[in-house]
N, C-alpha and C positions, 0 to 999 in steps of 0.2 A: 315270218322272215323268209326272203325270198333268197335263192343262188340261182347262180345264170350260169350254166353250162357253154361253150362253143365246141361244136366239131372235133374230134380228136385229130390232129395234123397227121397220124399217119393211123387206117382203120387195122386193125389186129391181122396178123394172117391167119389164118382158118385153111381149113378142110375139107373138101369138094366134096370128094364120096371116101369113105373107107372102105376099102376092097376086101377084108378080112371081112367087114361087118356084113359088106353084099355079101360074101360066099357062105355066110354062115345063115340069112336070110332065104338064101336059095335053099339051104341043106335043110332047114326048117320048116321049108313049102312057103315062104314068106314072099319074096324073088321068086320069079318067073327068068329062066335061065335065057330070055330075049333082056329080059332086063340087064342081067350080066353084060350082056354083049353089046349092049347099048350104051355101058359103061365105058368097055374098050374101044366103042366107035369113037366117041366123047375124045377119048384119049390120042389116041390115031391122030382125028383131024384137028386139034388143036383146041376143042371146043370147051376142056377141064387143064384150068391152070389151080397146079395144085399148092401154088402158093398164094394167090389171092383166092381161087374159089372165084371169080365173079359171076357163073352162070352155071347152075346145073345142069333144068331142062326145062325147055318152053314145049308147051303143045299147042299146035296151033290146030286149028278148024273152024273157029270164026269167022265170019264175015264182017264184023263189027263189033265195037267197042264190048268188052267181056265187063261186066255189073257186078257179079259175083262170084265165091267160089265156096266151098265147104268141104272137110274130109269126113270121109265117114266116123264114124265111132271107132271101130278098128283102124282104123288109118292108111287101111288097103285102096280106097276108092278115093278119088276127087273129082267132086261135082265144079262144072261150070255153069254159068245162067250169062247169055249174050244179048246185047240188042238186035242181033239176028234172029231173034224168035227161035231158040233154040238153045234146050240144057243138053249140056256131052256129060257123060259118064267116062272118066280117065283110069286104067289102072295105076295108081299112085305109086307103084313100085319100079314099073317100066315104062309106064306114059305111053302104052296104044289105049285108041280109043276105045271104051267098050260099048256104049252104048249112047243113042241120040235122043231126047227128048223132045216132041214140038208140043209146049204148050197153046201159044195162041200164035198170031199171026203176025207177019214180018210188017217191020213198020210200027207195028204199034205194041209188038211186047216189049213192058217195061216192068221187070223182076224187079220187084222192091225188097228184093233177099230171096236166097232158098236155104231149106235146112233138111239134116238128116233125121228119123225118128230117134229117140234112143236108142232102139233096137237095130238099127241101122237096116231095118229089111223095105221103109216106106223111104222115099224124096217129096217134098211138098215146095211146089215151086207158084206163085204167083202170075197171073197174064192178063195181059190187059183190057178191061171188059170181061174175063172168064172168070174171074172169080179165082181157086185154088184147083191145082191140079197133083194130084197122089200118082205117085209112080210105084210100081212094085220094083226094086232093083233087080229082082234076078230074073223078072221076065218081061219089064218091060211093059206092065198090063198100067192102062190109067184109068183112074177115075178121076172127075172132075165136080170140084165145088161150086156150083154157079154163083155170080154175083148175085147181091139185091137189086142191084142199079148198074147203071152202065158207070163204071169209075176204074181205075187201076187200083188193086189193093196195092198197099206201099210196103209194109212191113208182117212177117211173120213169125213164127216162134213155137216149138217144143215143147211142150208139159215137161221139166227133168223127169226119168223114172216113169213118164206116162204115158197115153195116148192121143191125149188133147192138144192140138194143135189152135193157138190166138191165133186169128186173121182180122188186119184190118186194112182201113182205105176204103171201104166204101160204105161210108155211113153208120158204118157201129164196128165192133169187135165181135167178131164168132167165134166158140167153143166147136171147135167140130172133132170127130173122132176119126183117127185114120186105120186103115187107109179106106173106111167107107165114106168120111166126108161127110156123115148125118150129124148135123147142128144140134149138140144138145143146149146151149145159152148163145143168145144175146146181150150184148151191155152197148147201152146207148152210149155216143160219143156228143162231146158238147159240140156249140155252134163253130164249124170248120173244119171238123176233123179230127186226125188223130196221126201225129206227126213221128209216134215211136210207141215201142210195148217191151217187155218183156215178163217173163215169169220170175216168180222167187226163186231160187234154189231147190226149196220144198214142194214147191208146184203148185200150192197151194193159193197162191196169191197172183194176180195181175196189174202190176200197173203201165200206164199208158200216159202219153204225154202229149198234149192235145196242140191245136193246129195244121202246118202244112209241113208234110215231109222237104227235106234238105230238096228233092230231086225237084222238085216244084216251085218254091220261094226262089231256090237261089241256082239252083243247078252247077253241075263242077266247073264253068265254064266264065260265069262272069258274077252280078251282086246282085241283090235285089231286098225286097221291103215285104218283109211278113205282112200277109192280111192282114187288115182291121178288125176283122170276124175273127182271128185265130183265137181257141179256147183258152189257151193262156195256163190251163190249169192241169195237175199230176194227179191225176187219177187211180185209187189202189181199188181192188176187185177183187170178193173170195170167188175163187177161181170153182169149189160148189156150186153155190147158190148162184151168182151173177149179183150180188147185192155190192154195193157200193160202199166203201167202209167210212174212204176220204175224201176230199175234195182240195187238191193243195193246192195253194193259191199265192204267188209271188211274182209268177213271172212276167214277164214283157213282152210277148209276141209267143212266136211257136215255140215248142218246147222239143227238138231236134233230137235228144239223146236221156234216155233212161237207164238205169241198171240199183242193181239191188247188190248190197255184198255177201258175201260167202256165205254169212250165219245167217242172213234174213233181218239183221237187224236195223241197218240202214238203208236208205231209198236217196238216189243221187240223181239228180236233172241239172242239165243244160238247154242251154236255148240262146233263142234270137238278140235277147239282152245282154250277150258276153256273159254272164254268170253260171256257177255251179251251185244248186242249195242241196243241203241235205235234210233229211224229214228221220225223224222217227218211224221207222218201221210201223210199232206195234199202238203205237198215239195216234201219230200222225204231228206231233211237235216239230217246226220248225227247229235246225238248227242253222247251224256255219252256212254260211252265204260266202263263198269267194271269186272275189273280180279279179281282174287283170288278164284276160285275154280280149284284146284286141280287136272284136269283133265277133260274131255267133260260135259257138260250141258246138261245132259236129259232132265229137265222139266220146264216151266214158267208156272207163273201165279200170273195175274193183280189179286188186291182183291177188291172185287164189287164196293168199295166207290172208286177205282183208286187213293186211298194216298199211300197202298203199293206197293209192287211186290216180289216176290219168285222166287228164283230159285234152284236148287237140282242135284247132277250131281255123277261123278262117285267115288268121294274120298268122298260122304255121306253126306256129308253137305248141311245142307237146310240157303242160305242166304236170309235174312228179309232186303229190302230198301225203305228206308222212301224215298218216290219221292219227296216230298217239301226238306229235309233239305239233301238226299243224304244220311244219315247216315245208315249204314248196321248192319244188327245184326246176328252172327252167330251161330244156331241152331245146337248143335253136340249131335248125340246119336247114329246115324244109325252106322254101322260096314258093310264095303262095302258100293255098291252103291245104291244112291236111286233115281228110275226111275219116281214115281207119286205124281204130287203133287193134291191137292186141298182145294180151301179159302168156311167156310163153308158160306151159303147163307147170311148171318149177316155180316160176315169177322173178326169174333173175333174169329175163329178157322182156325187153317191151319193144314190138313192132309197127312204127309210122309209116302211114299212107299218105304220098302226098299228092298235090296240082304239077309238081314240080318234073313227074316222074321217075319219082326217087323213094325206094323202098330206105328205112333207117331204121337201125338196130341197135338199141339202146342197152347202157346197166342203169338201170333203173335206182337201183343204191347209189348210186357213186355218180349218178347223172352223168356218164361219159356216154359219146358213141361208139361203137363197137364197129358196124360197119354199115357203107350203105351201097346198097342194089340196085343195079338199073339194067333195063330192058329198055327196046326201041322204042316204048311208048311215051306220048306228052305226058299223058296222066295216069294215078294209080288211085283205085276209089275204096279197095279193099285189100285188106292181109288175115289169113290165118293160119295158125300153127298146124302142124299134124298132131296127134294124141300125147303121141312121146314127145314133142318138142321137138324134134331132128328135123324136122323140114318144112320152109314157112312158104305158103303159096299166094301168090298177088294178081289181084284181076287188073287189068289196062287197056287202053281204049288202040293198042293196037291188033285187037283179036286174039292174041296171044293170053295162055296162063302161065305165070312165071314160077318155078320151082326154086327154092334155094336150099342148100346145107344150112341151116342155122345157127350152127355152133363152134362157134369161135376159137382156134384154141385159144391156150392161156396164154397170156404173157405176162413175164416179172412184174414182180408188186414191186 
């Protein structure tokens, strides 16, 4: 059974910054007392309305359109990755910059993601023809993964709990170890590539989803027709050995978006074919197959308690499924496609990226919007939460990283 949400005719008012909660952050060593006063400039020039909240803080230093963003693990830091050939390190509290990153070279870096280790002390950013590049955060030292081949890796990914960092995009999947970057596994990728990865939860597992990344096929910009080579197929991997457990096989073209749910029990793909399937984990048994988006599936995501699941694709629609009862709930506002999703740490927010250049902030339960964000930019190709949930960051193709308060007050039931 399907429900179709629209827009809520007026978005909730919300809260910008709370001043008690900065001064108690500062009292804490949490704030940086530039921060504080970055509040008050905010306030001064007009820049925090504290009844809608539309803008917290942008940090600009790009030159070009911003790819990605990530907070660290404590939630002090925020990484950016640019098509300027260049990742900033943000103090996420006050938003000076802390430090610059140049992995490869202008023009041609194309970050197919960056992430932070668990331990939040390494950044492993991707570049084009370089292979992976390890950052030390507190001083800045790189080491770099060389490629096999001359290719952009497209996507990467964190061991949870560990050191092994999956890289792929150029011809297989690498195990490497950070922050030295020594390759302990290979796993061969089938014909065309490898269009997504993640890990299990327990770390223990890899799957991958085979074909041409989003950035490739179709890019944010206009449409386009999966290879004819794309692998087609979902790939799981003891993340040990490198041995090959499954081989799933259903889909139609590239397979754009992977994710595993909370417990490890389910394996969810999207792709080229507008479908979502889902596999058995621990089998590999196909299950539920569900259509109705419109067009390719850019993005999933399990939400922490693993009762729902999300998915967002090229005709903008973000659909809500309840895994107990099946029921879907359809989330419309985006105009064009929306490429990012994310369930905030609680899972009572869910965050859409769209073409539209419009940040939307979902109840996920109740299928309403709560509110939605916008910055100068056309597009938005990524969102994510801070640890706590209190502040959701968006990368956009105006150079800019966008900050928001994320949480809504209440309003009457």
């Amino acid at each position: 059974m399907d429900r179709r949400s629209s827009p809520a005719p007026t978005p909730s008012p919300w809260s910008r910054i709370n001043v008690a909660r900065a001064e108690a952050l500062i009292a804490a060593g949490r704030m940086r007392p530039a921060g504080f006063a970055a509040i008050e400039a905010a306030r001064a020039d007009g820049r925090w309305d504290a009844a809608t909240g539309r803008e917290v803080a942008s940090y600009r230093g790009h030159a070009a359109p911003v790819l990605g963003v990530a907070f660290s693990p404590d939630g002090l830091l925020l990484a950016s990755a640019g098509q300027d050939a260049t990742v900033k390190l943000w103090d996420a509290t006050s938003g000076p910059e802390v430090r610059v990153f140049r992995p490869g070279r202008e023009g041609r870096h194309r970050p197919g993601g960056l992430a932070f280790s668990p331990d939040g002390a390494t950044l492993a950013v991707p570049g084009q023809g370089r292979g992976v590049s390890f950052f030390d955060v507190a001083t800045g030292r790189q080491q770099t993964l060389p490629a096999s081949r001359d290719a952009a890796p497209t996507s990467l990914a964190f061991q949870p709990r560990g050191r092994l960092l999956a890289l792929a995009g150029d011809g297989a999947v690498r195990l490497a170890e950070a922050p030295t970057g020594a390759t302990r596994l290979t796993l061969p990728s089938g014909e065309g590539g490898i269009a997504s990865l993640t890990f299990s939860p327990d770390g223990q597992t890899v799957v991958t989803g085979g074909g041409w990344p989003v950035s490739v096929v179709q890019g944010p910009r206009g449409k386009g027709v999966p290879p004819s080579n794309a692998d087609q197929a979902v790939r799981v991997w003891d993340a040990a050995t490198g041995r090959e457990r499954f081989a799933l096989r259903g889909h139609v073209g590239s397979v754009f978006a992977v994710a595993v749910s909370p417990d490890g029990s389910q394996i969810a793909s999207g792709g080229a074919d507008g479908t979502v399937r889902f596999w058995d984990a621990a089998t590999g048994a196909a299950g539920d197959v569900v259509r109705g988006q419109s067009g390719p599936v850019f993005a999933l995501a399990f939400s922490p308690d693993g009762r729902s699941f999300a998915s967002a694709g090229d005709d903008g629609k973000v659909r809500v499924r309840d895994l107990a009862s099946g029921e879907i709930t359809e989330l419309a506002g985006h105009h064009g496609w929306a490429l990012g999703l994310a369930f905030s740490p609680d899972g009572a927010r869910l965050a859409s990226a769209g073409g539209d250049g419009a940040v939307r902030l979902w109840d996920p339960s109740r299928g309403r919007e709560l509110l939605t964000l916008r910055g100068p930019g056309d597009r938005v190709t990524h969102v994510a939460f801070s640890p706590d949930g209190r502040a959701l960051a968006s990368a956009a193709d105006d150079g800019a990283v966008w900050v928001w308060d994320s949480d809504p007050a209440p309003t009457p039931r």
